[in-house]
C-alpha positions as CSV (number, residue, x, y, z in Angstrom):
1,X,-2.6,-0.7,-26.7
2,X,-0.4,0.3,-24.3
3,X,1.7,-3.0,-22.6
4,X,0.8,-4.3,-19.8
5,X,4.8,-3.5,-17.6
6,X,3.6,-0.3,-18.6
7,X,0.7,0.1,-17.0
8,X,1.4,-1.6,-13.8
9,X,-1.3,-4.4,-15.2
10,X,-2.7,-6.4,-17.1
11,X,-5.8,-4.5,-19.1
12,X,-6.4,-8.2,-21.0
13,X,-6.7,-9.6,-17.3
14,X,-9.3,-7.1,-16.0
15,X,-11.1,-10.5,-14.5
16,X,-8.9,-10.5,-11.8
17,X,-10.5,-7.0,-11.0
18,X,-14.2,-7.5,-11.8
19,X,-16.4,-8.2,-9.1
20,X,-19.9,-8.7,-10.5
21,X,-21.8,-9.0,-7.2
22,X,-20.3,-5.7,-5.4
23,X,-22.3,-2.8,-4.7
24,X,-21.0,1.3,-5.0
25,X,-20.9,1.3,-1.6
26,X,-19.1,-2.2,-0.8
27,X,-16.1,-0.4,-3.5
28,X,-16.4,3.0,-2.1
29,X,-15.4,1.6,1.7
30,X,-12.6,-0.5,0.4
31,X,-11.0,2.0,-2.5
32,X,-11.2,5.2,-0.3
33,X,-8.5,4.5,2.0
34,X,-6.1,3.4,-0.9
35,X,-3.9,5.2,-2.9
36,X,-5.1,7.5,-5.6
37,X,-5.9,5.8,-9.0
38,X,-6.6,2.2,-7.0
39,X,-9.7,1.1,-9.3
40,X,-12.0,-1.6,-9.0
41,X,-15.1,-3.2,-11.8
42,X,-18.1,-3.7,-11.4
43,X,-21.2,-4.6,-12.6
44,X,-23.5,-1.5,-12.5
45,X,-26.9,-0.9,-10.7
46,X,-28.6,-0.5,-14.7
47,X,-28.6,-3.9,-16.2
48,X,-25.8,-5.2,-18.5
49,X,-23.5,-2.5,-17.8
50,X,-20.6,-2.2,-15.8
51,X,-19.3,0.4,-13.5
52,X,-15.9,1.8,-13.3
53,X,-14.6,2.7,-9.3
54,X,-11.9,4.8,-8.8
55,X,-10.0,6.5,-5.9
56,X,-9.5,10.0,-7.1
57,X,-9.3,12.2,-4.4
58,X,-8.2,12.4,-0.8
59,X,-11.0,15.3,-0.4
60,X,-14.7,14.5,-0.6
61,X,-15.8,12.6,-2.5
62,X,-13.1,10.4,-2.6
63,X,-14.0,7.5,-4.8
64,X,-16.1,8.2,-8.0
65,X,-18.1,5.6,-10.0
66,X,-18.5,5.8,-13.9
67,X,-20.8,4.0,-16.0
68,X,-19.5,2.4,-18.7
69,X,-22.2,1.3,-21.3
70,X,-22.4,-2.3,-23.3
71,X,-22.7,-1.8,-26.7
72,X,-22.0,-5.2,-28.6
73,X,-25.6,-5.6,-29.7
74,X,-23.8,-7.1,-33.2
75,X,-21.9,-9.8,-31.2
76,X,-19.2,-7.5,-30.5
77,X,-17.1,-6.7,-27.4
78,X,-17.4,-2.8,-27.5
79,X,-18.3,-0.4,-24.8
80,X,-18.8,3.2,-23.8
81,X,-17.7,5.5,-21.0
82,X,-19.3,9.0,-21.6
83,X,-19.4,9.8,-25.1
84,X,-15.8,7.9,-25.7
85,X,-16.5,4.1,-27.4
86,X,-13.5,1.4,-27.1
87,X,-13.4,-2.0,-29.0
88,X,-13.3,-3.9,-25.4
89,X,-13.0,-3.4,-21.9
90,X,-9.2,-4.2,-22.1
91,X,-8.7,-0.9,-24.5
92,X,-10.8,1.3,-22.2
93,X,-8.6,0.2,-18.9
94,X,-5.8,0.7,-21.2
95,X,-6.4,4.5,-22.5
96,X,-7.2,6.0,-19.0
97,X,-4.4,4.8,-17.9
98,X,-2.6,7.4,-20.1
99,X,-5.5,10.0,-19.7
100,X,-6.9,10.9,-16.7
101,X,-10.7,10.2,-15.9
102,X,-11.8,13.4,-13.4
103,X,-8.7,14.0,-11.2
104,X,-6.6,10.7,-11.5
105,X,-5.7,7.9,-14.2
106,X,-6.1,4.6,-13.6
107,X,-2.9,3.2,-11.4
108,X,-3.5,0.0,-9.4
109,X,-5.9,-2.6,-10.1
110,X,-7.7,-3.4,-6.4
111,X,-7.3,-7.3,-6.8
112,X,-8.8,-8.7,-3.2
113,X,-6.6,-12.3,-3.7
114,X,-2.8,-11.5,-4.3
115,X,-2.3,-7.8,-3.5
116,X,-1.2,-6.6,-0.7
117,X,-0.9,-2.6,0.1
118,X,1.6,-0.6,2.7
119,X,1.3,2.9,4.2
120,X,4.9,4.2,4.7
121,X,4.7,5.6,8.4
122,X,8.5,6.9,8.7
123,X,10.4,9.0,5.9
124,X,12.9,5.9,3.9
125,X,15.2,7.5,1.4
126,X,18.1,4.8,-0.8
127,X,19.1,5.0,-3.9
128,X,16.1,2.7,-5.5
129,X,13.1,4.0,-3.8
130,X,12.0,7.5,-1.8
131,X,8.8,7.2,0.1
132,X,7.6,9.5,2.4
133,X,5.1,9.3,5.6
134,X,1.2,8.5,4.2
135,X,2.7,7.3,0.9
136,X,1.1,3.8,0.0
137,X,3.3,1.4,-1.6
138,X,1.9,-2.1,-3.3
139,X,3.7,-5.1,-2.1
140,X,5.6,-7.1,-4.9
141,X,7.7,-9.5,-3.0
142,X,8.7,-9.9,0.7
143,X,12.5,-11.1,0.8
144,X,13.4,-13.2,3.2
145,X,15.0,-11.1,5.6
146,X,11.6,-9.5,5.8
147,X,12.5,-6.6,3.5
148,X,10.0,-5.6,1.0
149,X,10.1,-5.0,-2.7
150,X,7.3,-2.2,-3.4
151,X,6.2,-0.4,-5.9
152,X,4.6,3.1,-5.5
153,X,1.9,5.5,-7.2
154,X,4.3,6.4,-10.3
155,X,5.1,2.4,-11.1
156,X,9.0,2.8,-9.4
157,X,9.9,0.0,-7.7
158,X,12.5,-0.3,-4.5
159,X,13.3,-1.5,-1.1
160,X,12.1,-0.9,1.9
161,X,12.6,-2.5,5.3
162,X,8.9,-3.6,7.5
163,X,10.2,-1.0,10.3
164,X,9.0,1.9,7.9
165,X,5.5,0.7,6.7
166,X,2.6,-0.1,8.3
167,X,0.0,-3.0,6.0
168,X,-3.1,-1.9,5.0
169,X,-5.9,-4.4,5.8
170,X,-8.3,-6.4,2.7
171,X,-5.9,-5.5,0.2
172,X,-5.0,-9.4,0.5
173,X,-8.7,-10.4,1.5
174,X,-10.9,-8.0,1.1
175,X,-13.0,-8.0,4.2
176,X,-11.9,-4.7,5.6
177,X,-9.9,-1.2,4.0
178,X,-8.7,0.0,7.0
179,X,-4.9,0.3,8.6
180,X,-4.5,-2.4,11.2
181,X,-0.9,-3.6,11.8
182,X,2.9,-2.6,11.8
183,X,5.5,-4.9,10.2
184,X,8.1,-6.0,12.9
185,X,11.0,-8.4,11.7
186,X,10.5,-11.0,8.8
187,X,9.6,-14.3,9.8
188,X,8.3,-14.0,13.7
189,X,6.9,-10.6,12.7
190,X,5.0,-9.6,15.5
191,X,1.6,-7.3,14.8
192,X,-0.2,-4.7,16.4
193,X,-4.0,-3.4,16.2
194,X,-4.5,-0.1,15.5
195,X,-2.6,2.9,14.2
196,X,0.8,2.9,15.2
197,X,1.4,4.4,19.0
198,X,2.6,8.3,18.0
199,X,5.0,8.8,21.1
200,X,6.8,12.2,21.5
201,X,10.5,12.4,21.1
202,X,12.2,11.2,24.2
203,X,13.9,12.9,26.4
204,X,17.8,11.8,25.9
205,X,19.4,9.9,27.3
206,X,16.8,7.4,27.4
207,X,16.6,3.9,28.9
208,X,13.6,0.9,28.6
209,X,13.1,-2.6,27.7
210,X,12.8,-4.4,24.1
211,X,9.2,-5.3,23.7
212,X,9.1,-7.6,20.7
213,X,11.9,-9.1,19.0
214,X,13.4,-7.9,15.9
215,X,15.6,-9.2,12.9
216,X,16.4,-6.4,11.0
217,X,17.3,-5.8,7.1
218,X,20.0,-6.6,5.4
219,X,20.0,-3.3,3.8
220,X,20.1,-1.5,7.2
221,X,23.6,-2.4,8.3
222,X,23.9,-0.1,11.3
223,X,20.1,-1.9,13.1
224,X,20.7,-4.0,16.1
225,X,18.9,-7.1,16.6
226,X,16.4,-6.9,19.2
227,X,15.3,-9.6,21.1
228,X,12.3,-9.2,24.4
229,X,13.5,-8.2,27.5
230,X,17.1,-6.3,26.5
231,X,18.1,-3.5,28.0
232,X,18.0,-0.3,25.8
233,X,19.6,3.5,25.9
234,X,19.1,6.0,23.5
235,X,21.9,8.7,22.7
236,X,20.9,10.5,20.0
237,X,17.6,10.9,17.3
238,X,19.1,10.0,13.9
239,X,15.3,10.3,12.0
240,X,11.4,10.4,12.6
241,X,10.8,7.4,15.3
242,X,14.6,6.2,15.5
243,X,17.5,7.0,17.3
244,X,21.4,5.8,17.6
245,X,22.1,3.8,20.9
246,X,23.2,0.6,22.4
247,X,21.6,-2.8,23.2
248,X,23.1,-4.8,25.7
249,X,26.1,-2.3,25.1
250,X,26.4,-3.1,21.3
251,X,26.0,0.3,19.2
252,X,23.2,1.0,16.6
253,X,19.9,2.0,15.4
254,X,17.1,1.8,17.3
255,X,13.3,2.0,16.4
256,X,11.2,3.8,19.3
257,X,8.0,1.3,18.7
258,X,10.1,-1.8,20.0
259,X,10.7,-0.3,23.5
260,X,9.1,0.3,26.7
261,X,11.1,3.7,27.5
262,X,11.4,4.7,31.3
């Protein structure tokens, strides 16, 4: 059986993905938005089975739904996807993880309490972690400085500042799978409904006002800290959605989305 570092998870803790009560379409809305191989069980609409939901796709559909048949008549712990038979549930999860179901193995386990999910919205590249815009990341641990430590779709783990990533809603409660905030600073992060604001490049020089305050990372040594109400100029795009300019007259990165430009 493969281990569970691994995998990513746990296969002898599939309990903290199994949600008895919820329905195909309750796990279709909140896996389709998610990254490919985010999986969720279930129990199935037949009696005594389970079901097995999986993002597979980005094209239609998306999320697919296998049954996966009880068949410890004898006591026993053993089940059946398709015409393949496991000793347990745990060595099922475990072997399509290393085999691919239709389009995509197993991944990430959709866990409603605990996980948390990021879509990168600007291109980060360092030496630890490359993530590109409409990547998802899962969240591992949120420094205190604000920074994240992620892990993507291939298990790598990294860095990556809040500027770059917007969170993905109900992957920490579950009550909804859609995007609905942008990370800004660590502790007095401030968040905004709705996609991001997609604003063409500006016209340098620029001028406007800081609209919410900022603390940046400590692994972005040339970003400015913002705080509401300073007086901006951008000089020069340096990257999708930032540019190099002063604050008050102190030289640095800036990131478009904290200023009202003139």
């Amino acid at each position: 059986m493969m281990a569970a570092g691994e995998t990513g998870f746990n296969p002898l803790e599939w309990r903290q993905f199994y949600y008895p009560e919820m329905s195909r379409n309750k796990a279709t809305a909140i896996l389709k938005d998610l990254p490919i191989g985010t999986f969720l069980l279930r129990d199935s609409s037949r009696e005594g089975e389970y079901s097995l939901s999986v993002k597979e796709s980005e094209e239609q559909p998306p999320v697919k739904h296998y049954l996966i048949e009880r068949k410890g008549e004898d006591g026993s712990d053993s089940v059946t996807l398709a015409t393949q038979s496991f000793v347990d549930l745990a060595q099922l999860l475990s072997y399509y993880t290393r085999r691919t179901l239709d389009q995509s193995a197993l991944k990430i386990p959709y866990m409603a309490k605990g996980t948390e999910i990021v879509k990168v919205v600007y291109r980060y590249q360092a030496q630890d972690l490359t993530a590109e815009p409409g990547d998802h990341l899962e969240v591992l641990e949120k420094m205190g400085d604000g920074t994240l430590k992620v892990r993507n779709s291939t298990q790598k783990t990294g860095l990556i500042p809040p500027d770059y990533v917007m969170r993905i809603s109900g992957s920490s409660t579950g009550s909804k799978s859609t995007e609905d905030s942008q990370f800004h600073g660590s502790s007095n992060s401030v968040e905004v409904e709705g996609e991001p604001e997609v604003v063409e490049d500006l016209r340098l020089p620029a001028t406007g006002k800081v609209i919410f305050d900022r603390v940046p990372s400590v692994y972005d040594s040339a970003a400015i800290r913002l705080k509401k109400g300073q007086s901006v100029e951008a000089h020069r795009k340096i990257g999708q959605g930032f540019y190099e300019g002063t604050v008050d007259g102190r030289p640095g990165t800036i990131p478009q989305i904290y200023v009202k430009w003139n």
